[in-house]
MIMI-511265 format. One record per residue (C-alpha): x, y, z; residue in three letters; residue number from 1. Coordinates in Angstrom, 2 decimals, decimal comma, padded with zeros to 5 digits. Example, Ala and Ser with C-alpha at 12.3 -4.5 7.8 and 13.67 -1.06 7.14 Angstrom:
2
R    east   north      up rest  nr
R  012,30 -004,50  007,80  ALA   1
R  013,67 -001,06  007,14  SER   2
//
This chain:
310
R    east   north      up rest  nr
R  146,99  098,76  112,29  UNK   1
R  145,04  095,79  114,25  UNK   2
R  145,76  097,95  117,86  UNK   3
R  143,79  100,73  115,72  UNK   4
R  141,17  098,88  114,07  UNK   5
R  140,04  097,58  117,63  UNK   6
R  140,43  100,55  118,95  UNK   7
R  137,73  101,56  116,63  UNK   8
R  135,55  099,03  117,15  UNK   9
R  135,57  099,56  121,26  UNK  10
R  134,79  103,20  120,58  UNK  11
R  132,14  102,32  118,24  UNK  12
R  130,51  099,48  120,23  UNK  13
R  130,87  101,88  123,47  UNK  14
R  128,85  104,78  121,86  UNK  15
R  126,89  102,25  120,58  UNK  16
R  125,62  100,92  124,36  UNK  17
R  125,36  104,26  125,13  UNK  18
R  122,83  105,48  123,04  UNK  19
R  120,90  102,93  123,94  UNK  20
R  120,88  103,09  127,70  UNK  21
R  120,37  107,25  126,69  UNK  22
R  117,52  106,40  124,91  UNK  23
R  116,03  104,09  127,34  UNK  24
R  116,33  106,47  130,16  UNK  25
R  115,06  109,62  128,12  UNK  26
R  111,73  106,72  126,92  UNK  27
R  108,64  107,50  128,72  UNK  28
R  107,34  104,40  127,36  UNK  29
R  107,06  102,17  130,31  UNK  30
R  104,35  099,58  130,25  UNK  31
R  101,73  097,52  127,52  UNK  32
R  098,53  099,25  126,92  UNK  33
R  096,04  096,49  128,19  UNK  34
R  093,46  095,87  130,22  UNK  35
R  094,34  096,50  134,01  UNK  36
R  095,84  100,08  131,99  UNK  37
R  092,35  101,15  130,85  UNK  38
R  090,15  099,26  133,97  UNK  39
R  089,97  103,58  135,66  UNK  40
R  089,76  105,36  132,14  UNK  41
R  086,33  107,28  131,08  UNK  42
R  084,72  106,16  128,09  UNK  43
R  084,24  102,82  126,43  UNK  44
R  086,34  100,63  123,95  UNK  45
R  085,52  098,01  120,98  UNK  46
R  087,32  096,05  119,66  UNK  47
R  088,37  096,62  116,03  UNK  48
R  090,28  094,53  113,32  UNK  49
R  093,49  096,99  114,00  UNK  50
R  092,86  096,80  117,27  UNK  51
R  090,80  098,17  120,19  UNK  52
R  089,29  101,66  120,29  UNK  53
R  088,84  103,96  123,32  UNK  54
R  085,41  105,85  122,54  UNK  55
R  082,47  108,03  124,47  UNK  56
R  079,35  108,35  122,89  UNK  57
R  077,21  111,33  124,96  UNK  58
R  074,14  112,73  124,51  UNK  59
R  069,92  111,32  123,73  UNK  60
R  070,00  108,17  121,69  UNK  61
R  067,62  109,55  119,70  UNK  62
R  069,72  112,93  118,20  UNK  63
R  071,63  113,14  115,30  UNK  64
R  075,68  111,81  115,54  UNK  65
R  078,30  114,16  115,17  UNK  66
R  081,53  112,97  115,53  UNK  67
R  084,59  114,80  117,00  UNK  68
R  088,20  113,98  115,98  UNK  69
R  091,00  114,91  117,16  UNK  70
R  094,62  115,94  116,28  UNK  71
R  098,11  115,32  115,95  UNK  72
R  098,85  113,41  119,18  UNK  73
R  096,13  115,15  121,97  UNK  74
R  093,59  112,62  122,46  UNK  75
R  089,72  113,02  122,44  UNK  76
R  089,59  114,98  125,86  UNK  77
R  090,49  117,85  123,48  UNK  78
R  086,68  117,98  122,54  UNK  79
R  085,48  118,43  126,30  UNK  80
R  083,79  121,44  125,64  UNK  81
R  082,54  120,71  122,38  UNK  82
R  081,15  117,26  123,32  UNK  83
R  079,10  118,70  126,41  UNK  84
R  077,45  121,32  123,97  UNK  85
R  076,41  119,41  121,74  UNK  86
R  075,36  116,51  123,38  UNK  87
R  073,54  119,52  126,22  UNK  88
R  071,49  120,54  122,67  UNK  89
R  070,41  117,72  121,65  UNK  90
R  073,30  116,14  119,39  UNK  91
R  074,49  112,78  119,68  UNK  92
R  078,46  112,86  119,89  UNK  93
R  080,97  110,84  119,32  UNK  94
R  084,42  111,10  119,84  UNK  95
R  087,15  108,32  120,09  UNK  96
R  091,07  108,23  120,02  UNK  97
R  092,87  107,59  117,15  UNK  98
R  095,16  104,29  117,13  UNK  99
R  098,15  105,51  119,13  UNK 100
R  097,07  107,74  121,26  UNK 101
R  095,13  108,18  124,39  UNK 102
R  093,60  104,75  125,19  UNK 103
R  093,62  103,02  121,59  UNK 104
R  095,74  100,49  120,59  UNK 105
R  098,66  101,24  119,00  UNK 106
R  099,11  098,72  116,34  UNK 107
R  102,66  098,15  114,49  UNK 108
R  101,42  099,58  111,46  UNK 109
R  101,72  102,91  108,58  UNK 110
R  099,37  105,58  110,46  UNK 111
R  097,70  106,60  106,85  UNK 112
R  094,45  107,19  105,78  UNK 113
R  093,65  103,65  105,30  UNK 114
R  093,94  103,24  108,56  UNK 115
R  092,39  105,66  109,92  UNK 116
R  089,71  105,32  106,96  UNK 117
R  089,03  101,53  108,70  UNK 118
R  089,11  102,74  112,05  UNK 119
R  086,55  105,38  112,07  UNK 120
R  084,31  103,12  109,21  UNK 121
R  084,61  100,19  111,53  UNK 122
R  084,07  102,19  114,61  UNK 123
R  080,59  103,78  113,03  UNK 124
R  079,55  099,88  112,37  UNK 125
R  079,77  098,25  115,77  UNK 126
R  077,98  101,09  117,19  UNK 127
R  075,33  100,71  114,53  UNK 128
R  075,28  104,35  113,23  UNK 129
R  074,08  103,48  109,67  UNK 130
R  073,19  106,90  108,73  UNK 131
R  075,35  110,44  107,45  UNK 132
R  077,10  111,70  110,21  UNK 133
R  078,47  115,17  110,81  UNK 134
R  082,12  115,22  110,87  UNK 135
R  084,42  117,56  113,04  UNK 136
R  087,86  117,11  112,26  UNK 137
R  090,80  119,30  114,66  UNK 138
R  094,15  120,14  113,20  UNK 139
R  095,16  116,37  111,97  UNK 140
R  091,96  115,44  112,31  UNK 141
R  090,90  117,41  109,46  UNK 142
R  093,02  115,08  107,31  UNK 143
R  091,73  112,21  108,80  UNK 144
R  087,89  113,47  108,20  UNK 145
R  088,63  115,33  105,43  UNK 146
R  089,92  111,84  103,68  UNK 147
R  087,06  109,76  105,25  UNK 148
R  084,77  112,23  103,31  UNK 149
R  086,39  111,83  099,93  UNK 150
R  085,87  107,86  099,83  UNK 151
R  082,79  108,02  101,64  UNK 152
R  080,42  110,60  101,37  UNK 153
R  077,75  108,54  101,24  UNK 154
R  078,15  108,45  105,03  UNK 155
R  078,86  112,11  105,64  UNK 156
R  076,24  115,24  106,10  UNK 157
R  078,22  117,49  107,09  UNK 158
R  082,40  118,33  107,76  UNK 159
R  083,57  120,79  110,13  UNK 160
R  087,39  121,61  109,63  UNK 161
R  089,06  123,68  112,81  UNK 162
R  092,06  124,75  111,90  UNK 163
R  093,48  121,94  109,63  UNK 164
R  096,73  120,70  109,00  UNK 165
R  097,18  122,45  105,23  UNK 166
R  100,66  121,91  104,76  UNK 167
R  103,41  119,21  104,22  UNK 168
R  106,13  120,12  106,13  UNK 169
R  108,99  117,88  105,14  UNK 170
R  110,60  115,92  107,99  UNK 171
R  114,01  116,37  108,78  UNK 172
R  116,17  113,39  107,12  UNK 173
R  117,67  111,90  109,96  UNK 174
R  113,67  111,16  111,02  UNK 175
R  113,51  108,68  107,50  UNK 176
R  116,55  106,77  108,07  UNK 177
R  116,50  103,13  109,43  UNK 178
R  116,45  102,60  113,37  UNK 179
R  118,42  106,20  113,66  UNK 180
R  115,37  108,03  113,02  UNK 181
R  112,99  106,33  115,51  UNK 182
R  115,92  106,64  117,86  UNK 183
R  116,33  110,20  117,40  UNK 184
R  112,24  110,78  117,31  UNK 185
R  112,13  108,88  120,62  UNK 186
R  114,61  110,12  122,47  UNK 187
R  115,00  113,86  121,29  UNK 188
R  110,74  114,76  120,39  UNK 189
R  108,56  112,24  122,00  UNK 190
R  110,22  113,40  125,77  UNK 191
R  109,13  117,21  125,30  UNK 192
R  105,84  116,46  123,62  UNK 193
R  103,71  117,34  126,73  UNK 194
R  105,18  120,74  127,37  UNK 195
R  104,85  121,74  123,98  UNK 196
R  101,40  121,35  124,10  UNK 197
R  100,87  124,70  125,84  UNK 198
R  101,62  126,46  122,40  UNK 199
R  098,58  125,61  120,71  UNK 200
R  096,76  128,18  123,05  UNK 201
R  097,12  132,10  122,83  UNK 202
R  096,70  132,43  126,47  UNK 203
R  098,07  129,18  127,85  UNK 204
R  098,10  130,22  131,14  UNK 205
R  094,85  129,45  131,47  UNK 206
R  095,26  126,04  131,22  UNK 207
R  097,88  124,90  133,99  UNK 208
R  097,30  121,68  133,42  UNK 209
R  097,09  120,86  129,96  UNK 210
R  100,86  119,22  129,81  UNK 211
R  099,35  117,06  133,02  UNK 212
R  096,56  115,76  131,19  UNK 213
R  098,80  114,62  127,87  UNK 214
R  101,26  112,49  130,32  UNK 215
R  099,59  109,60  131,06  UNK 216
R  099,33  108,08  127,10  UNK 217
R  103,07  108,64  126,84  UNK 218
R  103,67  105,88  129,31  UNK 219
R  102,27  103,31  127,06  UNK 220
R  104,28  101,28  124,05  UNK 221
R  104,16  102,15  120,89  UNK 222
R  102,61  105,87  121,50  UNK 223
R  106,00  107,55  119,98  UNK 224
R  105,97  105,26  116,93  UNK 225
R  102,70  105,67  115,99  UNK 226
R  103,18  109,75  115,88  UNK 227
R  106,70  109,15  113,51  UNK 228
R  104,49  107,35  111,34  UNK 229
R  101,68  109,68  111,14  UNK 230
R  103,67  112,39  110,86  UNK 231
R  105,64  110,62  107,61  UNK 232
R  102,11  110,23  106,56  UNK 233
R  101,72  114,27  106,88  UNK 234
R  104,92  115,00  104,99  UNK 235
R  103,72  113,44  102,23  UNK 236
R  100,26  114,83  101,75  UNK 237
R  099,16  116,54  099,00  UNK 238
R  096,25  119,23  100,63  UNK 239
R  095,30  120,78  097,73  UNK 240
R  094,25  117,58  096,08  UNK 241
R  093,11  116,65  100,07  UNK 242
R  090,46  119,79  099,92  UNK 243
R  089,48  119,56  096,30  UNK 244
R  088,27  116,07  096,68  UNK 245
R  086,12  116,97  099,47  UNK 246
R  084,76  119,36  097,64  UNK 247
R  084,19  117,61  094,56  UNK 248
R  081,31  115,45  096,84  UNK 249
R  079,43  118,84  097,60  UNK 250
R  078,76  117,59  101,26  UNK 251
R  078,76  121,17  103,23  UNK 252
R  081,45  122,35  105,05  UNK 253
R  082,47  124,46  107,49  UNK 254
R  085,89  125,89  108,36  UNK 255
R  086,85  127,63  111,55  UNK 256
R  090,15  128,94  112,42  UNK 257
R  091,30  130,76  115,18  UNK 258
R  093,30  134,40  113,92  UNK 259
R  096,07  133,77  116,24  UNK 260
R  097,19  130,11  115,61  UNK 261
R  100,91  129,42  115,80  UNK 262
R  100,76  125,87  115,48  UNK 263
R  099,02  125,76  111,69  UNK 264
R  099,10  129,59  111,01  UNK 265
R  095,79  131,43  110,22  UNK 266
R  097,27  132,21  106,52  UNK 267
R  097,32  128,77  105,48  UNK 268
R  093,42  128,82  105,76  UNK 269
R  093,86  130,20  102,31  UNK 270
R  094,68  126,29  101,35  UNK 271
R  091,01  125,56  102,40  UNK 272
R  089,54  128,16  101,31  UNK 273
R  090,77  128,29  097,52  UNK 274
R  089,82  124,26  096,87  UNK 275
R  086,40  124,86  098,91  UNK 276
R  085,15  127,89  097,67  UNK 277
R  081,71  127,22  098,92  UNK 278
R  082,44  126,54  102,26  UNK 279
R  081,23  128,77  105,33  UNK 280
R  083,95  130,51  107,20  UNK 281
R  084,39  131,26  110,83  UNK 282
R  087,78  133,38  111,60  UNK 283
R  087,84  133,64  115,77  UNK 284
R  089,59  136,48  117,52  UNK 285
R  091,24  135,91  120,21  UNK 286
R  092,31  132,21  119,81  UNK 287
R  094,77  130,03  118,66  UNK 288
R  095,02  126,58  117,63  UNK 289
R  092,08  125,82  119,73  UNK 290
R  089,33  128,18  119,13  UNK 291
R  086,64  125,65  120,05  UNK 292
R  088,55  125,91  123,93  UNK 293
R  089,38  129,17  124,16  UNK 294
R  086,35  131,25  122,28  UNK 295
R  084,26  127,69  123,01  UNK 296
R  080,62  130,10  123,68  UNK 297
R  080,88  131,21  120,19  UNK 298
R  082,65  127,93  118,36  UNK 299
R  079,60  125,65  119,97  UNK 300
R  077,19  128,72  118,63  UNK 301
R  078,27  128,71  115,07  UNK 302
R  078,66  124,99  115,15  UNK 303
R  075,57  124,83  116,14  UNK 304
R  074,10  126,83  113,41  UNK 305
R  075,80  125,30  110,81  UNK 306
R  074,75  121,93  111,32  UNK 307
R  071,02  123,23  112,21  UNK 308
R  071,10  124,64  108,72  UNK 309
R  072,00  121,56  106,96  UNK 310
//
């Protein structure tokens, strides 16, 4: 009984070692976000009480701020196109990584909308924008602006949703348990992350190297926790309550969504739709989860007129 009971324990203890060279060799996390890290990246950064924020504000000092947010785990390069139309007519823009991704901090924290709530609040402070700002929120992004909104309108003219997360999809439960899940997270999702970017295009052969461009955050700590967390945060979200608030502060809004999204399908608009009945609605052919890339003449068009109407 003792030869068995240790020969239990050796097994256990040797599977034990190797998960956790596996998971250090499948890690792309390599190195501390800090300052000889960001000394060649674009933009600006502030620092916040969370943390420090990578940012880029474009366009005359004298135009009106829109601000660009992006999604799930693509940081704010994903507004390229927007950012140099708006900014090319006139607009002030804004657009900034959220904490854990591109060349933000990524704090040891819950990624909820209190935190991203602070961020962006914080953010609009230290660059002394004191006035309503027109929101753009991208896939997660419209949860993060879309929850901004609802506990501070007073600060909002406008939101712009493209193509919204709309649905909780519960997370598998292996993901929720104790160190297993960020194990499994970190070793089995975070690695493929960059090649399953190319899905959120309909044609993403036009974009060669979009899985190139997505590489570089990976390498920093604490970029595959902070996604876990925020996508917890997404499992648990309630989007019909989500929408209805920000409709209940009557601040305009548009929604655009492109007709061949397989990332947050084009049915789930209806969410949207049905708790913003008001709102103006801009289907694009011939896109998917990014129409503002792929259709971008006619996104920065309508975009335009929308916020040139309000």
């Amino acid at each position: 009984m003792l030869r068995l009971l240790r020969a239990i324990i050796l097994t256990v203890s040797l599977l034990f070692m190797a998960a956790i060279l596996y998971g250090a060799w499948r890690n792309p996390e390599e190195v501390a976000l800090d300052a000889a890290a960001r000394a060649g990246a674009p933009g600006r950064f502030v620092a916040l009480s969370q943390g420090t924020t990578h940012y880029e504000m474009a366009g005359p000092d004298s135009g009106r701020v829109v601000v660009l947010v992006h999604g799930f785990s693509v940081p704010y390069y994903i507004w390229d196109s927007t950012a140099a139309g708006l900014s090319g007519a006139g607009y002030r823009v804004l657009r900034y990584d959220l904490f854990g991704r591109g060349f933000s901090d990524r704090p040891d924290l819950e990624y909820d909308g209190a935190l991203y709530d602070a961020q962006l609040g914080e953010l609009l402070d230290s660059l002394r924008v004191t006035g309503p700002v027109d929101l753009v929120g991208l896939s997660f992004g419209g949860f993060v602006t879309a929850h901004f909104l609802t506990g501070h309108a007073s600060r909002v003219r406008t939101l712009t949703l493209v193509d919204p997360v709309s649905k909780a999809n519960a997370l598998p439960g292996v993901l929720r348990l104790p160190w297993i899940g960020s194990w499994v997270w970190q070793t089995l999702r975070v690695p493929k992350m960059a090649e399953g970017q190319s899905s959120d295009f309909l044609h993403p052969e036009h974009y060669p190297t979009w899985a190139d461009q997505y590489r570089p955050q990976m390498r920093y700590r604490g970029f595959g926790r902070a996604l876990l967390s925020s996508a917890m945060t997404a499992s648990r979200l309630d989007f019909d309550a989500l929408y209805a608030g920000a409709a209940k502060t009557g601040v305009p809004v548009m929604l655009i969504w492109g007709k061949e999204d397989r990332t947050v399908p084009f049915e789930l608009s209806l969410v949207v739709r049905r708790n913003i009945p008001g709102l103006e609605f801009l289907a694009v052919d011939s896109a998917g989860h990014l129409p503002h890339i792929e259709q971008a003449q006619l996104v920065n068009a309508r975009l335009a007129a929308f916020l040139t109407a309000h």
